[in-house]
N, C-alpha and C positions, 0 to 999 in steps of 0.2 A: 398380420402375422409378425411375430418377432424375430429377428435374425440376432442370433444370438453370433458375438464377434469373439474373437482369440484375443487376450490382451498382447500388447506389446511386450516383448521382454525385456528386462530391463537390466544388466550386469550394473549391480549397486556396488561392487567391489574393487571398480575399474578406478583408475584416476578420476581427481576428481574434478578437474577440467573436462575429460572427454567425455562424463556423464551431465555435468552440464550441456554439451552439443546435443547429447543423445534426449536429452530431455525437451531441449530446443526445437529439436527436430518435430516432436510432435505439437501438431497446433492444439491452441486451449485457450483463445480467444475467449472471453467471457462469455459463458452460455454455452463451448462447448468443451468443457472439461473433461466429461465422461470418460473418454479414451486415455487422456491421463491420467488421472485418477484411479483407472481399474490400473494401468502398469503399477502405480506408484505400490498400492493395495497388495498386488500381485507380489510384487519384490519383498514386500513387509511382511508377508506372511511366510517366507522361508528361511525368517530368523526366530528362531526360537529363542525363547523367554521375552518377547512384547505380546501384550493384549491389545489388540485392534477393537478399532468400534468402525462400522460405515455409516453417514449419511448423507443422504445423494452423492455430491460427488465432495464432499470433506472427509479426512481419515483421522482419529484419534490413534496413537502407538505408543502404549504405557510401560513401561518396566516395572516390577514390584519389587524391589530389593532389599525394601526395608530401610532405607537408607534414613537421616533424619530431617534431611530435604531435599526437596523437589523442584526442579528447573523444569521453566514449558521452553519449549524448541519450536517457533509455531512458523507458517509461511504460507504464501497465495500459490495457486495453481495456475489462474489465471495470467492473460496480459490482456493490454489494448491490441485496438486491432490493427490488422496489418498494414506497413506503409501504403501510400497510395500512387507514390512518386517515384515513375519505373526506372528499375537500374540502383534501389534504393536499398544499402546492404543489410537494415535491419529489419528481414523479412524471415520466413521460414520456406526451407532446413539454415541450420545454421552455416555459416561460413567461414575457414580458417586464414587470417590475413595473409601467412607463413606458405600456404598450403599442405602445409605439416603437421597435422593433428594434436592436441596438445601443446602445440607450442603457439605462443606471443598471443595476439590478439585473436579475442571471437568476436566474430557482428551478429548478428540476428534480432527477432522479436523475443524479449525476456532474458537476455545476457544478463543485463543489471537489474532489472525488477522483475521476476527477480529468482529464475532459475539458476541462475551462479546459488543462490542459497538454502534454497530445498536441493539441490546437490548435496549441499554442505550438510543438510539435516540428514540425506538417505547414508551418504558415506558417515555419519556417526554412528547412524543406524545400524548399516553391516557391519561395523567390528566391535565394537561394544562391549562384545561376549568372547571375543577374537581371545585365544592363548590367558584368559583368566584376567583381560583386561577390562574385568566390569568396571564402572565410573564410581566416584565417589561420590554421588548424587544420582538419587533417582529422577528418570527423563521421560517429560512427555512431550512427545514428537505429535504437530499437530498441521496438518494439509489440509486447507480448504479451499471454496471457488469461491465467484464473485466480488474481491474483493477490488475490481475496478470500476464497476458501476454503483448504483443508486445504493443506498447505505441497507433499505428494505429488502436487497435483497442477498446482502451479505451471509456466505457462508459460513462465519467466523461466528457472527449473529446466530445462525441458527443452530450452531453447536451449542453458544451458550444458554439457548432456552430448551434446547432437548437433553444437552449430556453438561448441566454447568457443573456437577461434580466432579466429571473427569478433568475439570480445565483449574480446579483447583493449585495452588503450588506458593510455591516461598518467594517466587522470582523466574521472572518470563523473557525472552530473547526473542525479540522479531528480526527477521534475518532479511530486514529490507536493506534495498542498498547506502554503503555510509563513507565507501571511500575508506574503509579497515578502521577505523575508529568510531567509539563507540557515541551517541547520540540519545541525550537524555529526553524521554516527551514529547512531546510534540502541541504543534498549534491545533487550533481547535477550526472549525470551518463549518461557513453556514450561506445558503443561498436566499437568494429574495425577489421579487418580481415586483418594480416600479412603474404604475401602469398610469398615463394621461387619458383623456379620453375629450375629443374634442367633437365637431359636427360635418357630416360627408358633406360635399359638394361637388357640383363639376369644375375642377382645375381650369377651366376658363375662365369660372362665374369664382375664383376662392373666395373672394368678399362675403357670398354667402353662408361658407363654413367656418370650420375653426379645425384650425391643422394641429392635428395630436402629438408630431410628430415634430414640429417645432417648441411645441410644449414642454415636450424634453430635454429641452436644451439646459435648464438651469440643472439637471439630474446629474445632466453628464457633466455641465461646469463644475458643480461641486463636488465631483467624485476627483473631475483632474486635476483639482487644486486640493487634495486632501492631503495631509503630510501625513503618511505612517508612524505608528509608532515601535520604537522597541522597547521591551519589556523585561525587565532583567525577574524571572523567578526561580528561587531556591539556585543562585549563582549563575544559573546560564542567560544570554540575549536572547529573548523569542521577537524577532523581526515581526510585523503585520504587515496586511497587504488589502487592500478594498481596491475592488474595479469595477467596469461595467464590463460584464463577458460577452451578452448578445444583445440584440437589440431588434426587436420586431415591430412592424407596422405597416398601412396600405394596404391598399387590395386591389388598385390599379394606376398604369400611369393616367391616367385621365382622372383621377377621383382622390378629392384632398381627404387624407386620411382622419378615421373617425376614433382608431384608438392607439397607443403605440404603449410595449411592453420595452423594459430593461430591464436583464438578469443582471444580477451582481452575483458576487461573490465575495466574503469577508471573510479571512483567516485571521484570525485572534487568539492572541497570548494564551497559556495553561494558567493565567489566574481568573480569568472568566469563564462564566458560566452561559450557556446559550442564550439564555434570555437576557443578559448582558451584554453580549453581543448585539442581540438584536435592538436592544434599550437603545444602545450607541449609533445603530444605523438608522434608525426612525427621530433620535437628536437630530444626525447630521442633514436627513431627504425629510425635516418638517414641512409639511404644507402638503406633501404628495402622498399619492395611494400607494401603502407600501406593505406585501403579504411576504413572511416566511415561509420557502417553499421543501426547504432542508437545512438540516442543524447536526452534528455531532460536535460535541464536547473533547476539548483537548488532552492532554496527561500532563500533571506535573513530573518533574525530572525523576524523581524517588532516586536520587544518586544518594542517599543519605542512609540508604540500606544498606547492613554489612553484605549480603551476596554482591547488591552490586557493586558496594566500594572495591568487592576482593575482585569481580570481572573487569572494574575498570583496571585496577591494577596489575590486574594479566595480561590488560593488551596493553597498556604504555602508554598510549596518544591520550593527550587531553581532550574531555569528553568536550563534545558541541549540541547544540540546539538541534531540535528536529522543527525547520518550518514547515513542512508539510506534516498533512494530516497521519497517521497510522493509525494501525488496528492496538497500537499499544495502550491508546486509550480504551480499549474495551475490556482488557486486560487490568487495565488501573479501576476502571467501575467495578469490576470482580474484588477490588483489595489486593490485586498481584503489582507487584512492583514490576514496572518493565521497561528494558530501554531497545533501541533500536542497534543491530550490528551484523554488516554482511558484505560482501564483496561487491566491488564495483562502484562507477562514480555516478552518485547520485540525480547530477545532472545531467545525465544522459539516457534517464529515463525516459520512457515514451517514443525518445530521438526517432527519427528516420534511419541515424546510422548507428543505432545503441549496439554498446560492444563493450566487453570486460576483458580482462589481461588475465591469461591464466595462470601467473604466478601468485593473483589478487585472491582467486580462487580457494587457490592449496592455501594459502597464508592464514585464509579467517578460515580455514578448516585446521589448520594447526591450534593453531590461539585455542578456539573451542575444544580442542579433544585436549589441550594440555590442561587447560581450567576442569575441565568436568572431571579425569584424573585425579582432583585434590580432594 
């Protein structure tokens, strides 16, 4: 049987620090969005002149204004999951450093990645229409899950093969965190699995085997000894980065192991293409068994767009490289020009103590509501 629940309510009207908390407050850990998403859904539909679409738990919210272009507003629902490390303040409900609500710093799960900016998206949202203050550009507000796991199972992803007309536009805004300046692109990122495979034996008798696990060793020499590159494309530095992330083998301590796996990881420049990545990591691990296990493709900056030139120019800060990966590249495979920008310091994502300043908040919600104005 179904137990059908009351959504959350959500006051989109409020400050918008403290709708960040309120947001925080609910969990949405990957895979379980649903409860957010039905508030978000809920609050979206008691403004009138947006056109909603649902799927699972992603919202499309369009304006029709006619206008002669179209800004996407788009952002994750989701987070990682919750600290493990007790006593750890970036857990859920949210927590005010001050004890004063709205004021100074918030800690929780999604401060910075990135409820601070589907905040920012829902308070554009409610006043929009406020006192005749339509925007000068029509907005698609776009809320999706999964965008912290496996790439297959991105929500962002399946908006764009169910509704890619809705996601159409001139120039897209992902509102991941950037530190209030804006972030052209991003690297691209792809995984690998480097497998030895040697012969069991009993760890008394090892002579009789082959240890798979010492096999490995030149995999991981060559990964520590590898110098990164930076990459300067269409004026910005895109830093790289290759490692070895996990490393499995064995199957007792008495018994020399017969195979052993290393995951890597390679985040690579926006002038390569996956299979150029991967060209690059099977140069450097020749001689070994080496499978691509996941690939998405990076974005070039597209600073070179007048929207975006005029965004950059509304917020001031000179723009920077996006080393991690985003959803702006999914955005760039559309033909949308997109850069990254949104409240909070980007390395403090994931954190055990992630936490954003809530004047970081109002600020990239000004910028945005002054820009979309023009």
């Amino acid at each position: 049987m179904t137990v059908e629940t009351t959504p959350i309510l959500l006051d989109i009207r409020q400050d918008v620090a403290l709708l960040t908390a309120a947001l925080m407050d609910i969990n949405s850990v990957s895979g379980n969005e649903a409860a957010l998403a039905d508030a978000v859904e809920s609050a979206l539909r008691t403004i009138p002149g947006l056109q909603l679409v649902r799927d699972g738990d992603a919202i499309i919210a369009r304006t029709e204004l006619g206008r002669p272009e179209r800004v996407i507003l788009a952002g994750h629902l989701d987070t990682v999951p919750l600290p493990t490390v007790e006593g750890s303040l970036g857990t859920v409900p949210a927590t005010w450093e001050s004890g004063v609500p709205g004021t100074g710093t918030l800690y929780g799960r999604g401060a910075t990645d990135m409820k601070g900016g589907v905040a920012v998206q829902l308070a554009l949202a409610a006043t929009m229409f406020d006192g005749g203050a339509e925007p000068g550009k029509d907005v698609t507000f776009v809320f999706y899950d999964h965008e912290e796991v496996e790439a297959v199972k991105s929500g962002l992803g399946r908006l764009v093969r169910n509704h890619g007309h809705l996601l159409e536009g001139d120039f897209a805004i992902l509102l991941e965190p950037t530190d209030g300046t804006v972030e052209g692109g991003c690297n691209g990122t792809s995984r690998f699995e480097a497998t030895t495979v040697g012969e069991a034996a009993h760890s008394a008798r090892a002579w009789m085997g082959s240890n798979a696990i010492h096999a490995a060793a030149p995999i991981l020499s060559r990964l520590a000894s590898y110098e990164p590159r930076t990459v300067n494309v269409d004026g910005l530095d895109y830093r790289e980065s290759l490692n070895a992330v996990k490393i499995n083998g064995g199957t007792a301590g008495n018994v020399i192991p017969d195979r052993c796996v290393v995951e890597i990881n390679y985040r690579f420049a926006p002038d390569k293409t996956p299979d150029q990545a991967e060209a690059h990591v099977r140069e450097l691990l020749d001689g070994f068994d080496v499978v691509r296990t996941d690939a998405a493709a990076g974005a070039r900056p597209g600073l070179n767009h007048p929207a975006a030139a005029s965004f950059v120019a509304a917020v001031g800060a000179e723009p920077k490289p996006k080393y991690g990966w985003t959803d702006v590249a999914r955005f760039s495979e559309l033909g949308v020009p997109a850069v990254n920008f949104g409240p909070g310091d980007p390395l403090l994502a994931h954190k055990d103590n992630e936490h954003v300043d809530s004047d970081a908040i109002r600020e990239c919600l000004r910028a945005l509501r002054s820009w979309l104005a023009d």
